[in-house]
Residue frames relative to the residue before (quaternion, step in Angstrom):
aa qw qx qy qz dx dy dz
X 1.0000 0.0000 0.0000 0.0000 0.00 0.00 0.00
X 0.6516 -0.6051 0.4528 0.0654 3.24 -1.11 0.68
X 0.2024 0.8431 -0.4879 -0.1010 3.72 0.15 0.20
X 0.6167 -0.4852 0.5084 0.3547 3.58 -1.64 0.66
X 0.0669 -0.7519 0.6471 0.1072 2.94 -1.50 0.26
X 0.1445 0.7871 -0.5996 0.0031 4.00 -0.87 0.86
X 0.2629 -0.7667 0.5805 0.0774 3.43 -0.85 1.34
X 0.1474 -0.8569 0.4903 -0.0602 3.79 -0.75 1.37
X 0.4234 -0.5381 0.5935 0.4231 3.75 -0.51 -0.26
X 0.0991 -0.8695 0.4834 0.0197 3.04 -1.04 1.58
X 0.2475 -0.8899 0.3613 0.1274 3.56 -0.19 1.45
X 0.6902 -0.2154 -0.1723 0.6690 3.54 1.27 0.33
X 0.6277 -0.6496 0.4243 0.0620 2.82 -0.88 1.77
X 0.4891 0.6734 -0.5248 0.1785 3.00 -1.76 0.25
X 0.5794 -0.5886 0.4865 0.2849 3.37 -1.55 0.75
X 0.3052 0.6365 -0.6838 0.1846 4.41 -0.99 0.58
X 0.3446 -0.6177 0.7068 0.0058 2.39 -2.25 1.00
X 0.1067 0.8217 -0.5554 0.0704 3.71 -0.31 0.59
X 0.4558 -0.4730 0.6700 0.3459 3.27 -2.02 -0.59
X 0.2461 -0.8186 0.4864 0.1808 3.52 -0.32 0.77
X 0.2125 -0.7572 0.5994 0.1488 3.61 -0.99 0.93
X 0.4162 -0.7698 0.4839 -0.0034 3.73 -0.49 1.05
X 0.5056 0.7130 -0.4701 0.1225 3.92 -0.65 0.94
X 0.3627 -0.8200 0.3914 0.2070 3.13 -0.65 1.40
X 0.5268 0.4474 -0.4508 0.5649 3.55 1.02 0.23
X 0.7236 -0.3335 0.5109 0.3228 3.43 -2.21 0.56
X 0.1487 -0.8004 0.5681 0.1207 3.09 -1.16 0.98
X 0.2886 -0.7454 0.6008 0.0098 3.69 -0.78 1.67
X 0.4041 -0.7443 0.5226 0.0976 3.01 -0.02 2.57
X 0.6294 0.5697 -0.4490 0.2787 3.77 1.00 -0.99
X 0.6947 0.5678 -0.0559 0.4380 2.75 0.35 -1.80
X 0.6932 0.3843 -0.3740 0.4815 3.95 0.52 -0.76
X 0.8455 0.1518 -0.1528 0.4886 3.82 0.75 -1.16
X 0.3304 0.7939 -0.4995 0.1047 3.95 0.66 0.57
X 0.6070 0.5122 -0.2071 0.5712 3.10 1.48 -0.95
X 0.6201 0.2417 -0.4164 0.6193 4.40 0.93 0.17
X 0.6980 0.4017 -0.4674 0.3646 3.54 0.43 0.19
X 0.4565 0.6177 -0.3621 0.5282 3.88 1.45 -0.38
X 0.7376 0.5268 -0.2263 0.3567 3.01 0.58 -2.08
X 0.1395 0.7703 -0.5678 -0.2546 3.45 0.95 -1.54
X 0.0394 -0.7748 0.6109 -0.1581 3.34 0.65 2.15
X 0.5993 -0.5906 0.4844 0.2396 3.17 -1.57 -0.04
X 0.7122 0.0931 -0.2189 0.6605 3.58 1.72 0.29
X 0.2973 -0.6590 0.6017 0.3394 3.84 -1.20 0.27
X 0.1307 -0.7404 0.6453 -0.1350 2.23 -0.99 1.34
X 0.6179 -0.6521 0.3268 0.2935 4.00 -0.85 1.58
X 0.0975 0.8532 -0.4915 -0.1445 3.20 -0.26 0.45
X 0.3518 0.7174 -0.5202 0.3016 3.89 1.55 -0.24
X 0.0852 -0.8092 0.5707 0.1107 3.74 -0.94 0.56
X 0.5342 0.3643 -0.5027 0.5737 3.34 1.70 0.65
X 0.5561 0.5796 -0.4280 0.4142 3.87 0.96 0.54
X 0.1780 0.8520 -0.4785 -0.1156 4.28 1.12 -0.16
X 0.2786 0.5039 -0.5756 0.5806 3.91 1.50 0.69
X 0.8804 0.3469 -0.1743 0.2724 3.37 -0.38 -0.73
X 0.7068 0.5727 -0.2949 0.2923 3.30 1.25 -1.46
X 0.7140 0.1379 -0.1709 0.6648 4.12 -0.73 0.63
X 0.3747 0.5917 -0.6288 0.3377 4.00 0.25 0.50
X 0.3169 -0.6475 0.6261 0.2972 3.56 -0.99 0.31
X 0.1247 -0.6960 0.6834 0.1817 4.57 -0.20 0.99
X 0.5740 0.5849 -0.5677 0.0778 3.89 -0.18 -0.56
X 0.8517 0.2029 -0.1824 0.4473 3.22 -0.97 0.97
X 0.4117 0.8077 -0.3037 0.2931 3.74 1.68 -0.58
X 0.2463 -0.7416 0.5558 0.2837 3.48 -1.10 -0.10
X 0.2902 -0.8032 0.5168 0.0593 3.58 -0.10 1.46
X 0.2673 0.5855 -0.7486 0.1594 3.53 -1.00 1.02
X 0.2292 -0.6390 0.6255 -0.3845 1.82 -1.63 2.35
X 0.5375 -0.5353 0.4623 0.4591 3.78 -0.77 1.18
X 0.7392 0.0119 0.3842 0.5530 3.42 0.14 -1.99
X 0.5487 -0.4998 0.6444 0.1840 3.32 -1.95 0.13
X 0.2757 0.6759 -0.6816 0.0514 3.76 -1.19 0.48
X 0.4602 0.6026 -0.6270 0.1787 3.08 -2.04 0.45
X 0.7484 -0.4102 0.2462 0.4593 3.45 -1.20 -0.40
X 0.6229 -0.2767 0.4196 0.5995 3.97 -1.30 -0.03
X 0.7282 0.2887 -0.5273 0.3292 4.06 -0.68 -0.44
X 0.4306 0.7046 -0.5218 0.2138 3.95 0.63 -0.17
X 0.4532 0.6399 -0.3103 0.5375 4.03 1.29 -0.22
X 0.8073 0.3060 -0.2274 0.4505 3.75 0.60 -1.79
X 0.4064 0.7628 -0.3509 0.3604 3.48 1.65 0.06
X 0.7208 0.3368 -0.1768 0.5795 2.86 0.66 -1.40
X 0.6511 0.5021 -0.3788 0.4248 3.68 0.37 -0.46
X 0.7290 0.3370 -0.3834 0.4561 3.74 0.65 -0.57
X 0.6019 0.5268 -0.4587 0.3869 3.54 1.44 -0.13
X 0.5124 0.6499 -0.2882 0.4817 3.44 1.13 -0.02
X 0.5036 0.5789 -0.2295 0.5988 3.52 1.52 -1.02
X 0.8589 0.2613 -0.1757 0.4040 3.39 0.26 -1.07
X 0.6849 -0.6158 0.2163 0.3238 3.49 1.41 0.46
X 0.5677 0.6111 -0.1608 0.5276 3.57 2.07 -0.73
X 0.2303 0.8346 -0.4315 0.2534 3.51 1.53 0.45
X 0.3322 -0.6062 0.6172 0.3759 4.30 -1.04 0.26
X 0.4973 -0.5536 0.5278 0.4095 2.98 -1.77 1.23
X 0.8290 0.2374 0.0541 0.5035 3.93 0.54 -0.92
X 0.1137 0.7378 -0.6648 -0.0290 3.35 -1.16 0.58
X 0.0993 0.8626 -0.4948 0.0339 3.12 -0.99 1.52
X 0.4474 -0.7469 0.4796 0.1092 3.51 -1.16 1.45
X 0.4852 -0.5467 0.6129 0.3003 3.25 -1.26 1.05
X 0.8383 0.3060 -0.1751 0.4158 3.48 0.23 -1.31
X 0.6798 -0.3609 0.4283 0.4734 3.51 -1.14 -0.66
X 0.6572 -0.6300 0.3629 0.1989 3.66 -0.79 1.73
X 0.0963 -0.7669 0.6048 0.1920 4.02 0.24 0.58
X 0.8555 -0.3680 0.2212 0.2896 3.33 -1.56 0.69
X 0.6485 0.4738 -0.2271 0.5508 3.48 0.74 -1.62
X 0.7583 0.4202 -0.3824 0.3196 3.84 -0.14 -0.52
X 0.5343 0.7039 -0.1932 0.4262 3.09 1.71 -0.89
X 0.6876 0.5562 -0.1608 0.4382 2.92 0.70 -1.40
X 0.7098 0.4886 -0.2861 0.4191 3.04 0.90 -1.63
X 0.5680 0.6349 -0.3145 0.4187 3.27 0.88 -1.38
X 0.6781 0.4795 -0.3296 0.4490 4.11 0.35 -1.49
X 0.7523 0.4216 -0.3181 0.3939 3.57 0.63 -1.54
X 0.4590 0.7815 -0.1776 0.3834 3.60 1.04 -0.43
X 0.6408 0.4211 0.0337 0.6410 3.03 0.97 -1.67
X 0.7332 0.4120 -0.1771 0.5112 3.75 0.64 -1.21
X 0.7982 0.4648 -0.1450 0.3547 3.56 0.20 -1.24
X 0.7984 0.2010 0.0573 0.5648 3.51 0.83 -1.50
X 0.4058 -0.7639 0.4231 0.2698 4.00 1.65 0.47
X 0.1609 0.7806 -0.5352 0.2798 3.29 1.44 1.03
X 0.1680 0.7278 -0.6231 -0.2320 3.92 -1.31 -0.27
X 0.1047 -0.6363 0.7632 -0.0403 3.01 -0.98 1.71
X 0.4268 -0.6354 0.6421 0.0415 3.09 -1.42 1.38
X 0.0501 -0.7599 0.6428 -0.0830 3.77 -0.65 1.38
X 0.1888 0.6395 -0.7439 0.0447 3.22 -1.53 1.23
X 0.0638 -0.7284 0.6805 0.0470 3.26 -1.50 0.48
X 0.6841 0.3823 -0.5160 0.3458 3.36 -1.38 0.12
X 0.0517 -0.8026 0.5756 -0.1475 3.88 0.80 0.36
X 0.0074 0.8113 -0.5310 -0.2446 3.49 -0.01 -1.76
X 0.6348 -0.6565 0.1595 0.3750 3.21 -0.46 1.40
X 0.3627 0.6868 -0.5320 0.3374 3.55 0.96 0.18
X 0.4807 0.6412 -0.3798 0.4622 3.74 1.37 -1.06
X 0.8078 0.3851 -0.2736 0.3526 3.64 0.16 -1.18
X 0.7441 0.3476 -0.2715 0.5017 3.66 1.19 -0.42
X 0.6734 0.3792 -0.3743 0.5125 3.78 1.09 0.46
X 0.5942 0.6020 -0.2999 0.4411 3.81 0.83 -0.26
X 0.0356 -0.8078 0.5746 0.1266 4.08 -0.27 0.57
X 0.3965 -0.6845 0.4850 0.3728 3.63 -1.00 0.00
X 0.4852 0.5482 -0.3903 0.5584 3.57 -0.23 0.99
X 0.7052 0.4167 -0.2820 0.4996 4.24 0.91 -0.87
X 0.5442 -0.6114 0.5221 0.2396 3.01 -1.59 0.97
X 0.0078 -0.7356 0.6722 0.0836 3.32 -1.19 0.73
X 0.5389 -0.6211 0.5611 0.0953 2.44 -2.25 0.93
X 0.1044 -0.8059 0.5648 0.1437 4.32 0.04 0.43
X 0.2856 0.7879 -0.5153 -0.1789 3.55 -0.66 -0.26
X 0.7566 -0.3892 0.2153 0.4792 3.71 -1.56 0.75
X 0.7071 0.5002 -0.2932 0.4047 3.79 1.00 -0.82
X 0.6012 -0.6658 0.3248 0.2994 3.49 1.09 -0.10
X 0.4025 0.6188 -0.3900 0.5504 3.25 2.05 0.45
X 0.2978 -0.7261 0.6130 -0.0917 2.98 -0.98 1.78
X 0.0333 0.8734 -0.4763 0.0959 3.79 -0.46 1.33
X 0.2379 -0.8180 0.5146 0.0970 3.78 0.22 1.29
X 0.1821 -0.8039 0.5597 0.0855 3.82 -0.67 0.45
């Protein structure tokens, strides 16, 4: 088989293997994990129901590629307390440039709770129309993205 290849700007590096989860709409960290943070379940599970890429998906441990991040200022402590609770993405990667909240979330994450979520962004929207949820990806420290 053949694999894809997309090379991105890589904001904290690193080497993962995953099962990529796949959505062409902004992901709303609230709204997708409020109900495993409330729940303080044992997997994160999607809960956005204007998100149906995402909604009942199981994210724990997943690579997420995502256009972009949206929601409110707590969309950062999201991703950090999902990190807290251990149910963190190995990777989260943007088609576009990386919007504040995901960042953030991603740094405090990494910083706070010795998570390592692996962040790239600039992908380009090719990423969103060649990438399925369900395919192994490849991450590396350089910011080449490899789909198997």
């Amino acid at each position: 088989m053949v694999s894809r290849e997309f090379r991105g700007r890589p904001l904290v590096p690193g080497y993962v293997e995953g099962e990529a989860v796949l959505t062409k709409n902004g992901l709303n960290w609230l709204a997708t994990y409020q109900k495993t943070v409330v729940s303080r379940t044992k997997r994160a599970i999607g809960a956005d129901k204007n998100n149906p890429d995402v909604f009942e998906k199981d994210l724990t441990q997943k690579i997420l590629v995502i256009p972009h991040g949206i929601g409110s200022t707590t969309g950062g402590l999201v991703i950090a307390e999902i990190a807290c609770m251990r149910l963190e993405p190995k990777a989260i990667l943007c088609a576009h440039t990386v919007d504040t909240l995901t960042l953030s979330g991603v740094l405090l994450a990494n910083n706070w709770f010795n998570a390592r979520i692996v962040l790239v962004d600039q992908l380009g929207e090719e990423v969103l129309e060649k990438i399925s949820t369900g395919e192994k990806v490849i991450v590396h420290p350089d910011g080449m993205v490899e789909v198997q």
